[in-house]
C-alpha positions as a Python dict, from the first residue, in 0.01 Angstrom:
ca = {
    (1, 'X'): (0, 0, 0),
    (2, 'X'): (12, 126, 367),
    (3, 'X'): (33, 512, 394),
    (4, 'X'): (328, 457, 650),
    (5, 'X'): (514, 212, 408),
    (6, 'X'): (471, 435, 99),
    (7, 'X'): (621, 731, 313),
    (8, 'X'): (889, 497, 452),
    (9, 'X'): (933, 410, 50),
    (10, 'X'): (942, 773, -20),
    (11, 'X'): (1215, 878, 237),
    (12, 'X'): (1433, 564, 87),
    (13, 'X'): (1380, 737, -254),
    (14, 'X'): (1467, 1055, -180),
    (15, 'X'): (1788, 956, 35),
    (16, 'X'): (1907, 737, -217),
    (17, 'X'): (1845, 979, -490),
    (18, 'X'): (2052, 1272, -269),
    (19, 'X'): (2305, 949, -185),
    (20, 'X'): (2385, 932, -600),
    (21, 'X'): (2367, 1334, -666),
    (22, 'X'): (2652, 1361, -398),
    (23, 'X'): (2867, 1084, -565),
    (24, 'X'): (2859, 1262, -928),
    (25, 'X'): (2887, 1600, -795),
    (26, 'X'): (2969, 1784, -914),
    (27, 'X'): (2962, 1705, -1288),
    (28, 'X'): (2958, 2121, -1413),
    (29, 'X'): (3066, 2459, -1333),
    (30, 'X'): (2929, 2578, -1015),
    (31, 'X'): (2783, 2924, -1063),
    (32, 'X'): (2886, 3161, -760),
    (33, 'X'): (2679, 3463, -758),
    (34, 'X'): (2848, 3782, -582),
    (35, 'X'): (2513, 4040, -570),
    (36, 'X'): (2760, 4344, -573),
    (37, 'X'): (2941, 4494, -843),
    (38, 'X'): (3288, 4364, -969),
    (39, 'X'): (3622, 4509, -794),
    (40, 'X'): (3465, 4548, -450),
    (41, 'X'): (3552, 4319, -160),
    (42, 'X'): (3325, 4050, -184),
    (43, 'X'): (3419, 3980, -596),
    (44, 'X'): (3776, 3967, -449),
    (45, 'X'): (3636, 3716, -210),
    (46, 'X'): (3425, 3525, -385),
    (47, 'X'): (3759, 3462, -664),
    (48, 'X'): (3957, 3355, -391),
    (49, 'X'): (3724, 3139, -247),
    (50, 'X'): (3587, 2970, -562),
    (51, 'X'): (3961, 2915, -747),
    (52, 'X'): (4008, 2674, -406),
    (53, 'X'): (3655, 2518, -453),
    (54, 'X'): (3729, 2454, -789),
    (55, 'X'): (4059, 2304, -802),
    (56, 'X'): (3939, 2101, -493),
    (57, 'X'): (3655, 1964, -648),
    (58, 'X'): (3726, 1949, -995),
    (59, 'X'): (3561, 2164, -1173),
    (60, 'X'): (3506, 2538, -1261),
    (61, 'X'): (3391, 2805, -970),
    (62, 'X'): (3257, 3090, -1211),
    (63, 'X'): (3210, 3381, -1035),
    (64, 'X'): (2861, 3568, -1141),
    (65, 'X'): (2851, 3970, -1021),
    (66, 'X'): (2510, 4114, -1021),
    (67, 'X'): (2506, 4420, -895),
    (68, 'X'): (2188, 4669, -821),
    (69, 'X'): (1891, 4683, -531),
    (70, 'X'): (2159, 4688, -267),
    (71, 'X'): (2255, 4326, -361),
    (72, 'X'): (1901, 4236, -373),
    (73, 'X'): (1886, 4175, -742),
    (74, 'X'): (2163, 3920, -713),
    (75, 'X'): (1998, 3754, -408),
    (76, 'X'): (1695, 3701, -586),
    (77, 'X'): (1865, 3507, -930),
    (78, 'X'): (2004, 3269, -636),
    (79, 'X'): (1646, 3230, -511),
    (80, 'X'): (1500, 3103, -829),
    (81, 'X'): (1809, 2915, -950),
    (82, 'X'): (1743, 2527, -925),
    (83, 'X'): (1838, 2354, -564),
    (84, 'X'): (2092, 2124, -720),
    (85, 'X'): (2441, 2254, -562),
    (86, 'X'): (2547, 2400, -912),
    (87, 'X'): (2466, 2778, -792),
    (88, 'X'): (2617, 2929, -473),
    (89, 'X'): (2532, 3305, -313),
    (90, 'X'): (2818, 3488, -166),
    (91, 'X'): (2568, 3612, 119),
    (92, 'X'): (2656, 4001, 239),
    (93, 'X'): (2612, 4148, 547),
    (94, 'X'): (2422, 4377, 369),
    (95, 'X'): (2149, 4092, 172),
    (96, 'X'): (2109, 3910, 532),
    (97, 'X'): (2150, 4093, 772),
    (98, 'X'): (2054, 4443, 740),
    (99, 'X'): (1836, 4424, 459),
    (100, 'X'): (1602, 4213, 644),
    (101, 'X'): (1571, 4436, 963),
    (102, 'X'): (1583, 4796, 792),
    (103, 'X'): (1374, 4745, 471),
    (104, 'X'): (988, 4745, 478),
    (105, 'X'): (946, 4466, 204),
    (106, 'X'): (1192, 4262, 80),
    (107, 'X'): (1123, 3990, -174),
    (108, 'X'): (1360, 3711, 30),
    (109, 'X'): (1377, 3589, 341),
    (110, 'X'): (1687, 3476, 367),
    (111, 'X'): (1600, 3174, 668),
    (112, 'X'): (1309, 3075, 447),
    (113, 'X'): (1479, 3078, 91),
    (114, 'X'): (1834, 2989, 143),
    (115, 'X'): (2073, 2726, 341),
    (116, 'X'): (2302, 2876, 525),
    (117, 'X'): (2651, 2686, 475),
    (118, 'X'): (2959, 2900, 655),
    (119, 'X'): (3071, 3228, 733),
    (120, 'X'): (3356, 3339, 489),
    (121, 'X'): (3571, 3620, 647),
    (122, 'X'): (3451, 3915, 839),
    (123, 'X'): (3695, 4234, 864),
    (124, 'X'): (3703, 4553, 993),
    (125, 'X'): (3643, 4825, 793),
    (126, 'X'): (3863, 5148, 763),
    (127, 'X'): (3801, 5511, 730),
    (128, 'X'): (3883, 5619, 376),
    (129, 'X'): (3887, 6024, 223),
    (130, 'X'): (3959, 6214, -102),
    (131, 'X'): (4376, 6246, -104),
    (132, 'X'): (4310, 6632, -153),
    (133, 'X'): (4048, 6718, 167),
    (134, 'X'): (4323, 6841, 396),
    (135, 'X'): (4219, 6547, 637),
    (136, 'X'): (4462, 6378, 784),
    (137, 'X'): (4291, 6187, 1084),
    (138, 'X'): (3935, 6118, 1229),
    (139, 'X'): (3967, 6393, 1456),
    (140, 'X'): (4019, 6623, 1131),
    (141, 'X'): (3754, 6450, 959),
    (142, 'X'): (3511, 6530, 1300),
    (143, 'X'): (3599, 6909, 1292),
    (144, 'X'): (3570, 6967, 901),
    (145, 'X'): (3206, 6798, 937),
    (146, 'X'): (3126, 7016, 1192),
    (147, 'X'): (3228, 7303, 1041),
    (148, 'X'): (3047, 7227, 711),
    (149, 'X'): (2730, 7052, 819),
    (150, 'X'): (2523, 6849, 538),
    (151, 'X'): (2813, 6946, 237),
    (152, 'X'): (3017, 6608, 312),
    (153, 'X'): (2948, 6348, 145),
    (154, 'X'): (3035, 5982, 210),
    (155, 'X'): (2977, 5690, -28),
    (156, 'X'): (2836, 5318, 57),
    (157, 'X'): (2784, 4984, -188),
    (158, 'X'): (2412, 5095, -137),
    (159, 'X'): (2142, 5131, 137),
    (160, 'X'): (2142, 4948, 419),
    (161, 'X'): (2519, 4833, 338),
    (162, 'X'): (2770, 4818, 620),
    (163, 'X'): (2886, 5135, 509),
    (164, 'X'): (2608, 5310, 468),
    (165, 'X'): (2528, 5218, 879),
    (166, 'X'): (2882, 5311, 955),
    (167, 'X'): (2821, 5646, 756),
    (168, 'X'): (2549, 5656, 1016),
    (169, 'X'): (2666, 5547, 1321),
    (170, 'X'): (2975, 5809, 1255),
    (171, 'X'): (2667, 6100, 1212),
    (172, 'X'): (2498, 5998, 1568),
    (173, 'X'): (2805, 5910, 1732),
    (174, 'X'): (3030, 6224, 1623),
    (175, 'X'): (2782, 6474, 1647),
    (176, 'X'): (2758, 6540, 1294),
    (177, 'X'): (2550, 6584, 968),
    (178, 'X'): (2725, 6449, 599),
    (179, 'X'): (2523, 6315, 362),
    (180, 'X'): (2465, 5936, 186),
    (181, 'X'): (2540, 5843, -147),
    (182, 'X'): (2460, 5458, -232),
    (183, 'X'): (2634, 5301, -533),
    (184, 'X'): (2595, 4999, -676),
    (185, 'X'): (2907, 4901, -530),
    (186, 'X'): (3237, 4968, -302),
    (187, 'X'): (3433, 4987, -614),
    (188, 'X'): (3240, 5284, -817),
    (189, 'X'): (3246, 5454, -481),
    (190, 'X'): (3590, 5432, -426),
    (191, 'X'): (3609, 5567, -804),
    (192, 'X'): (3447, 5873, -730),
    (193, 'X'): (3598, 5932, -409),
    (194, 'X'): (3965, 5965, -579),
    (195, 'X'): (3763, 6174, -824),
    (196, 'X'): (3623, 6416, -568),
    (197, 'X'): (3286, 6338, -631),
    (198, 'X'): (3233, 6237, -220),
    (199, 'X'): (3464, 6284, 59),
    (200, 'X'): (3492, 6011, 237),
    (201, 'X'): (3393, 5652, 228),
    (202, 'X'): (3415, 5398, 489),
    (203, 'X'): (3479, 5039, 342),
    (204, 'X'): (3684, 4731, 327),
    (205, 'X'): (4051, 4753, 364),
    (206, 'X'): (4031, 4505, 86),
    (207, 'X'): (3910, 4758, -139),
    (208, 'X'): (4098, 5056, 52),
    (209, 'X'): (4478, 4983, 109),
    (210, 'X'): (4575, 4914, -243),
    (211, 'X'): (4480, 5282, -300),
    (212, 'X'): (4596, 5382, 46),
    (213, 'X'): (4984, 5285, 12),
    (214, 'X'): (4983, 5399, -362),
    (215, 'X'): (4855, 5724, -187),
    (216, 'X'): (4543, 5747, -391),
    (217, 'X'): (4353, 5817, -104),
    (218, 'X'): (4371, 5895, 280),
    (219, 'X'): (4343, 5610, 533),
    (220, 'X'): (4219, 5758, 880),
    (221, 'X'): (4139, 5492, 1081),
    (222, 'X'): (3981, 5108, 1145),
    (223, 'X'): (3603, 5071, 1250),
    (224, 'X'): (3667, 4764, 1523),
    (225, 'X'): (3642, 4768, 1896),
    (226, 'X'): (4029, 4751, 1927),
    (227, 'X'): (4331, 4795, 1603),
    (228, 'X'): (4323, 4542, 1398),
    (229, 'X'): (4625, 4312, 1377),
    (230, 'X'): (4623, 4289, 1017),
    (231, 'X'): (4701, 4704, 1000),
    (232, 'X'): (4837, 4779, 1377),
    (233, 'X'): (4963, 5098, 1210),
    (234, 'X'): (4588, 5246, 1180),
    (235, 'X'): (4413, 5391, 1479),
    (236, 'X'): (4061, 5309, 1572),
    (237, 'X'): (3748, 5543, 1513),
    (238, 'X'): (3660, 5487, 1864),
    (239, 'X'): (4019, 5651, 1974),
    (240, 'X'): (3801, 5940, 1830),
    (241, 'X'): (3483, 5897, 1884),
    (242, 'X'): (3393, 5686, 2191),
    (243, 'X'): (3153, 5376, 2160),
    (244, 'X'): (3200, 5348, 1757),
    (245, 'X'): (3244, 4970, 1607),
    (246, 'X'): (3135, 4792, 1329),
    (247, 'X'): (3253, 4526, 1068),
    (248, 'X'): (3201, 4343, 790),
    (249, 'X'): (3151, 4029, 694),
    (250, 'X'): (3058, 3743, 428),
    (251, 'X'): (2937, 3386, 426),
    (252, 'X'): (2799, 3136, 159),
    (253, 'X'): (2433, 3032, 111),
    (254, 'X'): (2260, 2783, -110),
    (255, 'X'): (1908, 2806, -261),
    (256, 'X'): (1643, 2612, -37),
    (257, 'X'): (1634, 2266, -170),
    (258, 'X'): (1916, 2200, -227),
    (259, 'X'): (1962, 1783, -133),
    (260, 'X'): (2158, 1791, 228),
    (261, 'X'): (2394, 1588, 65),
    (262, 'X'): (2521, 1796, -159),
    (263, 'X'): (2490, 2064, 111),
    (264, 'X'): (2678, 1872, 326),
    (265, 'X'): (2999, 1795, 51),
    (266, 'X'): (2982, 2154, 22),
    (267, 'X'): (3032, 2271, 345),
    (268, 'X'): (3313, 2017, 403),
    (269, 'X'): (3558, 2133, 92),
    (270, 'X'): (3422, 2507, 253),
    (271, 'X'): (3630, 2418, 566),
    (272, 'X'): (3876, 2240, 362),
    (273, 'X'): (3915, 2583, 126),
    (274, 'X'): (3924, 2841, 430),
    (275, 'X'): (4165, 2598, 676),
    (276, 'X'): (4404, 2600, 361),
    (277, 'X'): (4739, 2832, 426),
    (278, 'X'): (4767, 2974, 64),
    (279, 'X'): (4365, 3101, 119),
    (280, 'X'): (4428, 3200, 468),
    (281, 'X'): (4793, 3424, 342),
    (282, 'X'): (4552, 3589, 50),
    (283, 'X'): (4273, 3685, 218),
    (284, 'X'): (4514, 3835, 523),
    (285, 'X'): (4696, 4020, 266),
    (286, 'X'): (4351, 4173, 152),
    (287, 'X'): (4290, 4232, 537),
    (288, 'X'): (4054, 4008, 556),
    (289, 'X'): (4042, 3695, 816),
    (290, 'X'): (3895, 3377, 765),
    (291, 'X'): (3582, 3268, 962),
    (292, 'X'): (3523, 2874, 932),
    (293, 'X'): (3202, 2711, 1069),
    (294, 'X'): (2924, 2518, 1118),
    (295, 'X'): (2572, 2631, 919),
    (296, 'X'): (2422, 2662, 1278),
    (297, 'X'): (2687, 2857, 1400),
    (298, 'X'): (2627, 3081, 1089),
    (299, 'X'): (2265, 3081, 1150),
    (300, 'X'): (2308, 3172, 1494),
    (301, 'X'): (2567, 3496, 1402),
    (302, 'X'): (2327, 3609, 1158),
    (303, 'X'): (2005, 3604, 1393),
    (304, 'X'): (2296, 3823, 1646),
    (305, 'X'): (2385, 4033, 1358),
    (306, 'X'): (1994, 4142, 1318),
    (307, 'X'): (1925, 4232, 1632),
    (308, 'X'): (2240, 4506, 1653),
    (309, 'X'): (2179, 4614, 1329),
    (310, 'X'): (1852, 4693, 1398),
    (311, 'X'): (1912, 4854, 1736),
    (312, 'X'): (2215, 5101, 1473),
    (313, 'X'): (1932, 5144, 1265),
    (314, 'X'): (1664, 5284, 1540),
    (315, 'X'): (1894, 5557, 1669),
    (316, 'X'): (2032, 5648, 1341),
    (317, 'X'): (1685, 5654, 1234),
    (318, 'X'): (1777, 5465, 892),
    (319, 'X'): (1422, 5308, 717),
    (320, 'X'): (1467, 5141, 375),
    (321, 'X'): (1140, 5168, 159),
}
């Protein structure tokens, strides 16, 4: 047989074969791993997410947390899970964006071992601190780090996390020296912080505002550019400290190999799941606002995404080893 005609008869396999996956899928639970621990922002997420997936497609979304390595542990079980559409990766702004600029080696590359499939919801973060610090606005916060260099302590999901660089970023920006303490998650962090075990903590508001109107903790302030609309009653860090913004985010990711027509059925009940009103109301009520789009659109933020962190990285002088 020709070479050309058996690659031609090849192709017409392999489409056909993709053509019959994506008209019985799916036919089991879809795993969805979150690579953080369970209570934190992106679990919260993830369940709101899949419950739509799932009652849109039929089947059970079961959400997976694996928490540990700064999400990296969870990142790599979605590596080496088979390409068939039945497991998902909540993808972190920690596992692909600042992971893969900050660390030296990292076992993933997240262009090279994953599909990229939509953005989620991105949010800003907010200024959290132990209930019992005397600290009642950034300002505060500023002049009680200043006055105790290096004994603050703030709390992060782990290193490299978004709050770990906002942690940072507050240190170069502010003028001042408090120290990092990585969890495993937001969740044990916020734990410790109501405990007094750190002082502050600078997370989602998904995580945060629950304990902020039960007055748990202390909510200072929101980490974006301008007040966010979802809590116009907080004021910004940069009110504060001049030039300071960053935010958070979360998309969804496939393992490589995964046949483009399953790929593609996914990413079409993804916009179906994010567009719908009941998601949209939830994931505003957790602060949190929904980002719909195309996989090259995603690609595309996430290449972005790099290229500040990295730049937050060099003059906070953050390496990951």
């Amino acid at each position: 047989m020709p070479r050309l005609m058996l690659r031609c008869l090849i192709a017409a396999t392999i489409s056909f074969i993709g053509a019959a996956q994506a008209q019985t899928y799916p036919s089991k639970p879809i795993r969805f791993i979150v690579p953080t621990a369970p209570g934190g922002s992106p679990d919260i997420l993830a369940r709101i997410v899949g419950n739509k997936l799932g009652e849109q497609m039929k089947t059970q979304v079961v959400v997976d947390t694996r928490p540990g390595g700064s999400g990296i542990i969870g990142v790599e079980i979605a590596r080496a899970a088979a390409p068939d559409g039945y497991t998902l990766l909540l993808v972190t702004s920690t596992t692909f964006a600042s992971l893969p600029v900050l660390k030296k080696k990292l076992p993933y590359d997240p262009d090279r071992d994953f599909i990229a499939l939509s953005r989620v919801a991105w949010v800003a973060n907010v200024v959290t601190v132990n209930a019992g610090l005397g600290v009642n606005s950034t300002a505060d916060l500023v002049k009680l780090a200043k006055a105790k260099p290096g004994t603050l302590n703030y709390g992060s999901a782990g290193n490299g996390s978004p709050a770990h660089l906002a942690g940072a970023m507050f240190n170069v920006l502010a003028g001042v020296k408090t120290t990092h303490i990585p969890y495993k998650g937001a969740a044990p962090a916020m734990s410790d912080m109501m405990g007094g075990q750190i002082q502050f903590l600078i997370t989602s508001p998904l995580v945060a505002m629950p304990h902020g109107r039960a007055g748990r903790i202390k909510v200072l302030a929101s980490t974006g550019a301008q007040r966010d609309p979802l809590l116009p009653e907080l004021p910004t860090v940069a009110d504060t400290v001049p030039g300071y913004e960053i935010v958070q985010w979360w998309g969804i990711a496939a393992p490589k190999g995964t046949p483009a027509a399953v790929t593609r059925r996914l990413h079409q009940e993804l916009m179906t799941a994010l567009n719908a009103p009941e998601v949209k109301a939830l994931m505003n009520k957790n602060g949190a606002t929904p980002n719909p789009e195309a996989p090259a659109e995603f690609v595309a933020f996430m290449k972005a995404e790099r290229a500040r962190i990295a730049n937050v990285g060099k003059q906070a002088g953050i390496v990951l080893d």
